[in-house]
C-alpha positions as CSV (number, residue, x, y, z in Angstrom):
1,X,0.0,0.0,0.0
2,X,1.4,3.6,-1.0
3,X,-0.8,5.3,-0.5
4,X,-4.7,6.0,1.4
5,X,-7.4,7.2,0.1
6,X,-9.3,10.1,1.6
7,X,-12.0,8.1,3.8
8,X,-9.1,5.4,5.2
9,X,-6.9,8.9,5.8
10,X,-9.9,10.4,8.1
11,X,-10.3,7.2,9.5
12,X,-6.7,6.6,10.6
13,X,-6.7,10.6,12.0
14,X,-9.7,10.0,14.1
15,X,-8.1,7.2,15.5
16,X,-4.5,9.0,16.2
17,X,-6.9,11.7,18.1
18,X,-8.9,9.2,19.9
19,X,-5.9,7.4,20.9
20,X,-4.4,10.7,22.2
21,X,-7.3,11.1,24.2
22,X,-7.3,8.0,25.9
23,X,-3.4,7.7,26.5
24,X,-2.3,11.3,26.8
25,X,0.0,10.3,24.0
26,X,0.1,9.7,20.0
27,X,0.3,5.8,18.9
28,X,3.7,4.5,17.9
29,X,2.3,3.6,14.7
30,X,-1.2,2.9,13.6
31,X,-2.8,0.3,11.2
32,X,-4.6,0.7,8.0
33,X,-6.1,-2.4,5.8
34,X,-3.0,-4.6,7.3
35,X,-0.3,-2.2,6.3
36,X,1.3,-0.5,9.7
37,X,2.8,3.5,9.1
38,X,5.0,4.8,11.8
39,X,4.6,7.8,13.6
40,X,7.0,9.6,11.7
41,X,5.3,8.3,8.4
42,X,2.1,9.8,9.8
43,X,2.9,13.0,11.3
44,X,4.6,13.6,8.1
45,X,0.7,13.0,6.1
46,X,-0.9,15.2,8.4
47,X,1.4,17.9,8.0
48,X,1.8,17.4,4.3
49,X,-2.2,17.3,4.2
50,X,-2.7,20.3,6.4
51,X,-0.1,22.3,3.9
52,X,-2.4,21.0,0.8
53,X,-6.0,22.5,2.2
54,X,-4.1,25.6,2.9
55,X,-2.9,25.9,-0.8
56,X,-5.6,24.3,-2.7
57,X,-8.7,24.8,-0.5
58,X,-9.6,21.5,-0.6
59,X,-9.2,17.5,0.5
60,X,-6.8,15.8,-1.4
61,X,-8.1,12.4,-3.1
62,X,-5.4,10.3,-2.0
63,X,-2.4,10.8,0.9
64,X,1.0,9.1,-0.1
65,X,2.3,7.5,2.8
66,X,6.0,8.3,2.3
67,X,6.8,11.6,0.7
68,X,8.2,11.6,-2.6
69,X,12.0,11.8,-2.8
70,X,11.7,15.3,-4.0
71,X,10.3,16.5,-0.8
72,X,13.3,14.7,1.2
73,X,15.5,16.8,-0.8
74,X,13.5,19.8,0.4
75,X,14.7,19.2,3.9
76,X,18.4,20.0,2.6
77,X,20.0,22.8,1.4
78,X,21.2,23.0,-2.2
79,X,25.1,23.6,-1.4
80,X,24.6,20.1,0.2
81,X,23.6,19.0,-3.1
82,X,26.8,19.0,-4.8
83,X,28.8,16.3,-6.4
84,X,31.5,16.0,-4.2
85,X,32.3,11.9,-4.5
86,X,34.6,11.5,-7.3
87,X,34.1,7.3,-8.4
């Protein structure tokens, strides 16, 4: 699985929330249709989700569960970028 779809991405947030509620604490990781995401993995689709209503107004269809290795490069400057291995 790669990705949710918007119903099993309100599903799994309404579970985090609940689970908060009860423990004082977010889940470790949480499981959707068999396939478990970490807590990293779903912080990171909140926020990313949260950042697309902002910018488009709207729900997205789907939610990718990892980021795509573009947004991974985000996190780094570009002078970290360079080609400094010589093979």
């Amino acid at each position: 699985m790669e990705r949710l779809n918007l119903k099993q991405y309100r599903e799994m947030v309404s579970f985090i929330l609940d689970y908060k509620k009860t423990h004082g604490k977010m889940p470790e990781h949480v499981m959707v249709k068999g396939y478990k995401i970490s807590k990293k993995e779903y912080i990171n689709m909140i926020e990313r989700v949260n950042k697309f209503i902002l910018e488009m107004g709207r729900n997205p269809r789907t939610v990718d569960i990892e980021p795509s290795p573009k947004e991974y490069l985000a996190d780094y400057p570009e002078d970290d970028l360079d080609d400094d291995i010589n093979l």
